[in-house]
ZAMARGU-4260 file (C-alpha; in steps of 0.2 Angstrom, whole numbers, plus 5000, padded with zeros to 4 digits):
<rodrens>
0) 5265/5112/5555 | 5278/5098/5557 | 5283/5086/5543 | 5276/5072/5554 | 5260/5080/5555
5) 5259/5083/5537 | 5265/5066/5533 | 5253/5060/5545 | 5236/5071/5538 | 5241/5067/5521
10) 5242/5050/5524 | 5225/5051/5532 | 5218/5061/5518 | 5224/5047/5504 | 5215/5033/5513
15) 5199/5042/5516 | 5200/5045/5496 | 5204/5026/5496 | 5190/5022/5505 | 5180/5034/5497
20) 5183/5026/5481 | 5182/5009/5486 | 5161/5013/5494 | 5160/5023/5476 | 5165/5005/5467
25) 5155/4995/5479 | 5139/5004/5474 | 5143/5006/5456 | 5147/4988/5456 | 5129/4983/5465
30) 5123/4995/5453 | 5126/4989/5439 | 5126/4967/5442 | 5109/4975/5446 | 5105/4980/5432
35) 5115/4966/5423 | 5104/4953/5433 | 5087/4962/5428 | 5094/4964/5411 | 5098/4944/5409
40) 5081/4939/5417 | 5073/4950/5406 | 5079/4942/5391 | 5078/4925/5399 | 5059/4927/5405
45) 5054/4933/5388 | 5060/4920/5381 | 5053/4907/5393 | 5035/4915/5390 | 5038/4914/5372
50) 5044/4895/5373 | 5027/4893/5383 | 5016/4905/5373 | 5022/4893/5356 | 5018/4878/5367
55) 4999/4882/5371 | 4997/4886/5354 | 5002/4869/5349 | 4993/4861/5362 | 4978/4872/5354
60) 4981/4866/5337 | 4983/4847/5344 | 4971/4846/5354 | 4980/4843/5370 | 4976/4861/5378
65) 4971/4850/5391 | 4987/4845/5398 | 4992/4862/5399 | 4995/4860/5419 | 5006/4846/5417
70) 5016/4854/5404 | 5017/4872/5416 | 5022/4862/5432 | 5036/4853/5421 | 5043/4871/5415
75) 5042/4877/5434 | 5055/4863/5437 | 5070/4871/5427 | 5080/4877/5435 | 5081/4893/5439
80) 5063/4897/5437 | 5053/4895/5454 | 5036/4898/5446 | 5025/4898/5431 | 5009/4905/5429
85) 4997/4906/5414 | 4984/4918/5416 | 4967/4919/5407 | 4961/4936/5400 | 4943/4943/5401
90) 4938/4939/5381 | 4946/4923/5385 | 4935/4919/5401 | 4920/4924/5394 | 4924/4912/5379
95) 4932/4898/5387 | 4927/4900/5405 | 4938/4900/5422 | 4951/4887/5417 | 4963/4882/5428
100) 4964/4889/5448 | 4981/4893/5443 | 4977/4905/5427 | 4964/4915/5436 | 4975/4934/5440
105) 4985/4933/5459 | 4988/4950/5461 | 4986/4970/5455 | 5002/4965/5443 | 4995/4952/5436
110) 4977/4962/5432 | 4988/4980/5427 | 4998/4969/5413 | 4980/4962/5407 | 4972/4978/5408
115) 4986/4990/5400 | 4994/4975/5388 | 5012/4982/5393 | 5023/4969/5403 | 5031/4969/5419
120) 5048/4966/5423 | 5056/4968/5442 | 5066/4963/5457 | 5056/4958/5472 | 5064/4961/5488
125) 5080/4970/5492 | 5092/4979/5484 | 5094/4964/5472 | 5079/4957/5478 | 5078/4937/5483
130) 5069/4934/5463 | 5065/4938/5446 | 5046/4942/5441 | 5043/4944/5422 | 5021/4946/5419
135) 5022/4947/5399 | 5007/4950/5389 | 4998/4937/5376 | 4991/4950/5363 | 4979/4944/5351
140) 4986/4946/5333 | 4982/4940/5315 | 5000/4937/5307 | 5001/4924/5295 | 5011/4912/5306
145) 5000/4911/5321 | 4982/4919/5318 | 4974/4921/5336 | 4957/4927/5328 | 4955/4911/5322
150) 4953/4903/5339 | 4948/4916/5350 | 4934/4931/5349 | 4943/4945/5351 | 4950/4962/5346
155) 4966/4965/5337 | 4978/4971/5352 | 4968/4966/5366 | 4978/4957/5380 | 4970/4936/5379
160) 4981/4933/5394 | 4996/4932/5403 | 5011/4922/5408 | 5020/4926/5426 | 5038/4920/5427
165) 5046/4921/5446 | 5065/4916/5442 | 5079/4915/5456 | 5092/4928/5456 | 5102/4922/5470
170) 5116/4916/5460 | 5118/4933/5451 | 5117/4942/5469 | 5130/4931/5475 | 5142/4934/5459
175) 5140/4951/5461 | 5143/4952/5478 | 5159/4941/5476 | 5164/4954/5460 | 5160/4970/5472
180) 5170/4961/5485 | 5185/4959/5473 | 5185/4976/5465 | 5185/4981/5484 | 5199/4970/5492
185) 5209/4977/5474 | 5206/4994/5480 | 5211/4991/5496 | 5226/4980/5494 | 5230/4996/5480
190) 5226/5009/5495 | 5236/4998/5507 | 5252/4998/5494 | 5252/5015/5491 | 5252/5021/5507
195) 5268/5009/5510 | 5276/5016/5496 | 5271/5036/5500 | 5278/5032/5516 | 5293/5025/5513
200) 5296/5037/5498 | 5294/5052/5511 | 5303/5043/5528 | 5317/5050/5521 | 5312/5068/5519
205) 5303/5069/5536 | 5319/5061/5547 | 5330/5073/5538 | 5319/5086/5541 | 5316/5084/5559
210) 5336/5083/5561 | 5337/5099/5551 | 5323/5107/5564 | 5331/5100/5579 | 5349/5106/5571
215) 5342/5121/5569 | 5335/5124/5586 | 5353/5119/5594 | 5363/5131/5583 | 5350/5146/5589
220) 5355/5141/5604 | 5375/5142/5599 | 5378/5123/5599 | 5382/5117/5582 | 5388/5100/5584
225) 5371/5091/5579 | 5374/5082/5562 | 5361/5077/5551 | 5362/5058/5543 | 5361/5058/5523
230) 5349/5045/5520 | 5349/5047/5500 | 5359/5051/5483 | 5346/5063/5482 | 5341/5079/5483
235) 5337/5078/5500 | 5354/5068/5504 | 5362/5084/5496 | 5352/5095/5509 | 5359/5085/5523
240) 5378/5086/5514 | 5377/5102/5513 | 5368/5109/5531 | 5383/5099/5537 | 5395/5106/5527
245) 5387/5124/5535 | 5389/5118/5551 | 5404/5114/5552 | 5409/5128/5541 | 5400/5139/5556
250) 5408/5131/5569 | 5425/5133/5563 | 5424/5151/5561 | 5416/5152/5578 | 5431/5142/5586
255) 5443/5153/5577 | 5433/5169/5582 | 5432/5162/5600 | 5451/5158/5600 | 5456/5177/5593
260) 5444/5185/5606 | 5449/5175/5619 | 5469/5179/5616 | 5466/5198/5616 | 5455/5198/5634
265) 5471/5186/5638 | 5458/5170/5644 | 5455/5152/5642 | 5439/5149/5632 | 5427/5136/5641
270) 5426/5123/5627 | 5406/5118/5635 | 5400/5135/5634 | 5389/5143/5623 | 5400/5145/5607
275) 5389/5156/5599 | 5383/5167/5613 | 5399/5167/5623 | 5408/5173/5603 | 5395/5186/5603
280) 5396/5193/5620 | 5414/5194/5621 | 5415/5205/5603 | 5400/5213/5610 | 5410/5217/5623
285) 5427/5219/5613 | 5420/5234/5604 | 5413/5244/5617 | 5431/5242/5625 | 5436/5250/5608
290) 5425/5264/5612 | 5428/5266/5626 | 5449/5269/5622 | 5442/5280/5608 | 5434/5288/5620
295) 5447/5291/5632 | 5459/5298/5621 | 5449/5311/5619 | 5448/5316/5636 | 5459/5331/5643
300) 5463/5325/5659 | 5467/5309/5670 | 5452/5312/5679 | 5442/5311/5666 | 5448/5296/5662
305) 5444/5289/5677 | 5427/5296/5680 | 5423/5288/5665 | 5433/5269/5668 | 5421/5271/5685
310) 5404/5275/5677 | 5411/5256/5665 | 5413/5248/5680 | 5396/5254/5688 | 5386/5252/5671
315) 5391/5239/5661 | 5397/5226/5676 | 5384/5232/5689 | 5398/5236/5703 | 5392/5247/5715
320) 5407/5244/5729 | 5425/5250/5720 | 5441/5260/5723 | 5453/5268/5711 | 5469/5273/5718
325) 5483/5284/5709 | 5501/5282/5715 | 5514/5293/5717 | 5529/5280/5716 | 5542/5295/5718
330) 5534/5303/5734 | 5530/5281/5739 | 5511/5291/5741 | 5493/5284/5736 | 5477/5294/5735
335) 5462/5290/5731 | 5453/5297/5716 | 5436/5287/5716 | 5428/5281/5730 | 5410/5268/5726
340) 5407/5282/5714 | 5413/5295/5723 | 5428/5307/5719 | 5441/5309/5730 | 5430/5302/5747
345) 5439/5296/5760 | 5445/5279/5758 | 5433/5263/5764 | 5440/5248/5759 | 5454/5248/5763
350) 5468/5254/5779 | 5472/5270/5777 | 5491/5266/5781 | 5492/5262/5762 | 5490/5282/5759
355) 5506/5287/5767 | 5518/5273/5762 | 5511/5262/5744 | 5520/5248/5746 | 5508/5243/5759
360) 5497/5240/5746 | 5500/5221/5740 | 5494/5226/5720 | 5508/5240/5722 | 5522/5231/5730
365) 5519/5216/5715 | 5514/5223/5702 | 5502/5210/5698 | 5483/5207/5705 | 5477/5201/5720
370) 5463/5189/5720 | 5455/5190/5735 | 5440/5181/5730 | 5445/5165/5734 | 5456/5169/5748
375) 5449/5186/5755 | 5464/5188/5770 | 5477/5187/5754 | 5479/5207/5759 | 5481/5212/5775
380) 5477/5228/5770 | 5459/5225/5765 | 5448/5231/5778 | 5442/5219/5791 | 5427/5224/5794
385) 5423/5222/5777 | 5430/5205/5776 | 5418/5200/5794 | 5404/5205/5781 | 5407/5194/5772
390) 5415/5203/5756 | 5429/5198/5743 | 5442/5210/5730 | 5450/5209/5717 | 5464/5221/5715
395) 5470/5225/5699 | 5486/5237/5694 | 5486/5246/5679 | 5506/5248/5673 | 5512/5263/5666
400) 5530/5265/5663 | 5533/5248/5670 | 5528/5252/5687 | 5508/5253/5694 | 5503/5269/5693
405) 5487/5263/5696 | 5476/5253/5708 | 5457/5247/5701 | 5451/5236/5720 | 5434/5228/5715
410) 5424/5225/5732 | 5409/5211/5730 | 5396/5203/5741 | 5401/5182/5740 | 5385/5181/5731
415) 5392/5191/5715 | 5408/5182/5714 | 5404/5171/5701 | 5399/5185/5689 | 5416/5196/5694
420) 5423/5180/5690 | 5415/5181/5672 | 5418/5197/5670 | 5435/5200/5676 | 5445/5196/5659
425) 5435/5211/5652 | 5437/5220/5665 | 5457/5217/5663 | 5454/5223/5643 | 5446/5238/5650
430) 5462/5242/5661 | 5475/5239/5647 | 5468/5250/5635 | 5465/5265/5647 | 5487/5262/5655
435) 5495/5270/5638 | 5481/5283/5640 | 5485/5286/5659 | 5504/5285/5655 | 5501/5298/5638
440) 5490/5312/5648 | 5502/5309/5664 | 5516/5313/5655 | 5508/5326/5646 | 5500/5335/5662
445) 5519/5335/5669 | 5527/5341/5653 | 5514/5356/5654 | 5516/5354/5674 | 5537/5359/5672
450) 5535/5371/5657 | 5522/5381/5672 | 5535/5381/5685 | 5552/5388/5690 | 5564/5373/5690
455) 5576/5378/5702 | 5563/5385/5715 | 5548/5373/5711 | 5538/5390/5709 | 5524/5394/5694
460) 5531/5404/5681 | 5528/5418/5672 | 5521/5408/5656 | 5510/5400/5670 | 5504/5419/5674
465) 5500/5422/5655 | 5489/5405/5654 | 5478/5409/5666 | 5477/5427/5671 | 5459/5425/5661
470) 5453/5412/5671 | 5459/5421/5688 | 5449/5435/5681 | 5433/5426/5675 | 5433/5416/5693
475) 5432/5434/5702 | 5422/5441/5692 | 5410/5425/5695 | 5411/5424/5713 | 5412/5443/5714
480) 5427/5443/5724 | 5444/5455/5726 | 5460/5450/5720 | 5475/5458/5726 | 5494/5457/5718
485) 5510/5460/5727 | 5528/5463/5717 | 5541/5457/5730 | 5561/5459/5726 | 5575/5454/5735
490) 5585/5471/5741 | 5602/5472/5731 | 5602/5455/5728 | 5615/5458/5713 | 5629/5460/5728
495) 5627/5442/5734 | 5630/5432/5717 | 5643/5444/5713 | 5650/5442/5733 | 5645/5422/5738
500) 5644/5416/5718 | 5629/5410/5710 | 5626/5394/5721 | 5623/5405/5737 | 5609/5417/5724
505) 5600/5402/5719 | 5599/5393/5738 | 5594/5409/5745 | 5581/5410/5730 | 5575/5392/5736
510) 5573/5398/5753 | 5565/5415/5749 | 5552/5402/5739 | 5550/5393/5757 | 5546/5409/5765
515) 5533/5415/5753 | 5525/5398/5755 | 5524/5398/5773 | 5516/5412/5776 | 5501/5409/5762
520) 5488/5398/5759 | 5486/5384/5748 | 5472/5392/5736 | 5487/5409/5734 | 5499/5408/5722
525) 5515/5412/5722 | 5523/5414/5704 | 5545/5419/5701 | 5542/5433/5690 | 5560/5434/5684
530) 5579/5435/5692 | 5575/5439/5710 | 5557/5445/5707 | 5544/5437/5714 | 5524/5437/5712
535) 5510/5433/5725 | 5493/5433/5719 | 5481/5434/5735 | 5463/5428/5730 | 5449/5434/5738
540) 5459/5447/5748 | 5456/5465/5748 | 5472/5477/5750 | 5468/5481/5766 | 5471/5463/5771
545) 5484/5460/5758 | 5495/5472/5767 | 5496/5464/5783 | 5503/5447/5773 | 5512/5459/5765
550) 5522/5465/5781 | 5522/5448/5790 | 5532/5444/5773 | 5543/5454/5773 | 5548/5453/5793
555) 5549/5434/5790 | 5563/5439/5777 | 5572/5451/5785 | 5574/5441/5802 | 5577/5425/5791
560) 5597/5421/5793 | 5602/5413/5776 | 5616/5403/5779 | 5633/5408/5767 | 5651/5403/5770
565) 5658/5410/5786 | 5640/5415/5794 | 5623/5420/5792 | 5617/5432/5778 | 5603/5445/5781
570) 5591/5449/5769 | 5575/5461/5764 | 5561/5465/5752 | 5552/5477/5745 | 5536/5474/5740
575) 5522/5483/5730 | 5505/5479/5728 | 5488/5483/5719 | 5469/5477/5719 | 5457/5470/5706
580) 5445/5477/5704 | 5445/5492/5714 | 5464/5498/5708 | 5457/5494/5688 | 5447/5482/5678
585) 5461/5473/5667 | 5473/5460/5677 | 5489/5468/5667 | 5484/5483/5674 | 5483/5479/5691
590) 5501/5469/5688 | 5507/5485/5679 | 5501/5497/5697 | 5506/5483/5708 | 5525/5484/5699
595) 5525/5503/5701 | 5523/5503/5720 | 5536/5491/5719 | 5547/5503/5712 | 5541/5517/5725
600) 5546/5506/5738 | 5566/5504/5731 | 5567/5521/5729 | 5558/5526/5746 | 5574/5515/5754
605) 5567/5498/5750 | 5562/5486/5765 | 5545/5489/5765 | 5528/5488/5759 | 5519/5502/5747
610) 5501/5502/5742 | 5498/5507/5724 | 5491/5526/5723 | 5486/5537/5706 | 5498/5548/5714
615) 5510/5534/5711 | 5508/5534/5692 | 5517/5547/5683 | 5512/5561/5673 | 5506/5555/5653
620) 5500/5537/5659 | 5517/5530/5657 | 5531/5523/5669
</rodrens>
């Protein structure tokens, strides 16, 4: 309920009380001039009949009972009394006779006061009635000042007669109704006052507390510049001082947290916007970008990274159309790792030119972004038919050791360009926390990345070998696949540093690496085992298999001219090789075997391929 309302009810309630009490005085007062007006008659009708009682006596006594009437018609003539009747009693008739017409009983009252010797007093007609009767009794008594017995043959106590009085009361009935009208118009002109005076006592306390309510309202809403007006000194000028001092107090600190926020996404606040709600959202979002770094860091890899910057970008801004490129700024390569959700599909949105060479990409050559919601043909690289659908990007690189090594393209119908719009400083937030974590696992992945390979040959090393024999292992055993492992060295290789130097021993090292290469697949690894040995893990290949690769190895070697000063230099290999599982159960084994047919091969007159055989492993289990 509203302050009004209650305002307005309790104002009703005290004037119905009001008029209450005024219809409650009103009554009492008819009440009791009433009963003051019948008490007054009384008292004046009793002495009227006394006055006329002594008077008939004396005209008894004198002798003049015979002018009675004129005397009675004279008394009706006061004023005030309207009528005066003498009435005769039965002893009094049968001694006397009739008498007057006007002394013989009129009505039942007149014969009830003769009969019963009680008198009658009463209003007749109305609540005040229009006139006073009084019907009073003449009984027969024998005191010493009057001695009725003396004139009259009757008992003591009977009733000789009456006399009926009929007085006006009019003027009493108006008094009172002037008086009942005074006490009323006092009441209501008291009624009328007080309700001024509550009303203007609480006009105060009502307009303050409707601004308060509508203040409130606004500030649930995030707008805190309603002001509420101190009407008082009071008590309720204090609450108005002091909501206002909250308010502004609120809004201060809101501004403030705004302005902070604001300078860490890196935008401009919108000074009509909601200041609570847009305060809110943006911490709201704020934090979950702190998670989301948190989260990050914790990842292993790059990709992991990215999967999870992709499922931000789908959940919490609702993108469904997006592209996240990596870029290889020494090869001048892009590839894509996320397509629409998607990783590593085949690029959409944009031409694939910008695969092969990334400076065709206008975010990468810049190094800043590329709003093409505005002006979608910014990039000539965006797809066209995407752009004859109507759509818009906004391409945003994220640095890493001062150049892009990333490329976040955001693809939107026109219809959800104001909400990218929105959410882009965010978005920007989201990018800047994950570059230093891109940067740190980049560089990490290729500090492990070299401390795996052969620097001079760009092969895996043998450390590589010891990280993941397991793994090689495990993944056979899971796919129930072979594994075969050749042992290749170079054929008195110690004769061409110690002939052509060092240099020539490490190009023909690098080219040996080339051949190996060549003649494998991708998913085979090729590892330098140490000096001029090499290793050559064929997956999924039995031996059989292994030893055709094997031989079209080692032709490729020994009709390879390596080029030295003053010719060409011819080379061979031996090579050795042994199978998992069939050879034995434990990789180091197999690598063990694989190494002792490499040895049966030097010793048979090198050049050539040997499979391992038990016959090959010496007497006691040892080489």
């Amino acid at each position: 309920m509203t302050i009004s309302r209650l305002q307005t009810k309790t104002m009703g309630a005290l004037l119905l009380v009001m008029l209450i009490m005024m219809l409650v005085i009103g009554l009492s007062s008819m009440v009791l001039i009433r009963d003051f007006s019948v008490r007054s008659a009384t008292e004046h009708t009793r002495t009227a009949a006394e006055m006329i009682r002594v008077s008939l006596t004396e005209a008894m006594i004198n002798d003049t009972i015979d002018r009675r009437a004129s005397m009675l018609r004279r008394l009706a003539e006061v004023n005030s009394l309207n009528e005066v009747r003498v009435i005769r009693g039965e002893q009094v008739i049968e001694q006397y006779g009739e008498g007057l017409a006007m002394e013989t009983p009129a009505d039942d009252i007149d014969r009830q006061v003769l009969e019963t010797g009680q008198p009658y007093f009463g209003l007749m007609g109305g609540l005040l009635g229009e006139e006073f009767r009084a019907t009073i009794p003449y009984i027969a008594s024998s005191n010493e000042d009057i001695n009725c017995m003396a004139c009259h043959q009757a008992p003591e106590g009977a009733a000789l007669g009456a006399v009926t009085l009929t007085a006006s009361v009019d003027h009493m009935k108006t008094a009172g109704m002037a008086t009942a009208l005074f006490l009323v118009a006092i009441m209501g002109l008291f009624a009328i006052l007080s309700i001024a005076f509550l009303k203007r006592m609480l006009r105060p306390l009502v307009e303050t507390t409707q601004e308060i309510r509508q203040a409130a309202s606004l500030a649930s809403s995030g707008d805190f510049s309603q002001r509420v007006r101190s009407r008082s000194h009071d008590e309720i000028g204090q609450i108005a001082f002091h909501f206002n001092q909250m308010a502004d107090a609120i809004t201060h600190k809101l501004t403030e947290i705004r302005d902070h926020v604001a300078q860490l996404v890196n935008t401009v606040p919108d000074p009509k916007a909601n200041l609570l709600q847009e305060t809110a959202s943006t911490v709201s979002g704020l934090v979950k970008v702190a998670q989301f770094k948190q989260a990050i860091e914790e990842d292993q890899t790059t990709e992991e990274v990215f999967f999870r910057l992709s499922e931000v970008l789908r959940t919490e801004f609702g993108l469904e159309h997006f592209s996240i490129y990596q870029v290889n700024q020494d090869k001048r390569l892009m590839e894509t790792v996320i397509v629409d959700g998607v990783p590593h599909d085949e690029i959409r949105w944009c031409h694939p030119d910008i695969l092969e060479q990334c400076t065709t990409c206008r975010a990468v050559r810049t190094g800043h972004a590329i709003d093409g919601l505005e002006n979608p043909r910014l990039c000539r690289a965006f797809d066209q038919d995407a752009l004859a659908d109507g759509r818009s990007y906004l391409c945003l690189p994220i640095i890493q050791s001062g150049g892009v090594g990333s490329v976040v393209q955001l693809v939107v119908p026109p219809q959800n360009i104001p909400a990218l719009t929105r959410s882009r400083p965010l978005i920007s937030a989201y990018l800047r926390e994950a570059a230093p974590v891109l940067q740190a696992k980049g560089l990490m992945a290729s500090l492990r990345e070299s401390s795996l390979k052969d620097a001079m040959t760009g092969l895996r090393n043998r450390r590589f070998l010891e990280e993941y024999s397991d793994s090689l292992v495990s993944q056979c055993k899971r796919r129930k696949m072979p594994m075969t492992l050749m042992m290749l060295d170079l054929d008195y290789f110690k004769t061409v540093n110690d002939t052509h130097g060092h240099d020539v021993g490490d190009q023909i090292l690098r080219e040996l690496a080339g051949i190996f290469q060549a003649h494998l697949r991708e998913s085979d690894l090729v590892i330098r085992y140490g000096g001029e040995e090499f290793m050559v893990i064929l997956l999924d290949t039995g031996a059989e298999a292994a030893m055709e690769v094997a031989n079209k190895i080692r032709e490729a070697v020994e009709t390879h001219p390596f080029k030295v000063a003053g010719g060409d230099l011819y080379k061979t290999l031996s090579i050795g090789l042994a199978a998992y599982p069939d050879d034995a159960q434990a990789f180091w084994q197999v690598l063990k075997y694989a190494d002792v047919a490499l040895y049966a091969a030097k010793d048979n007159g090198r050049n050539q391929v040997v499979r391992f055989t038990p016959a090959l492993w010496p007497p006691g289990g040892e080489y």
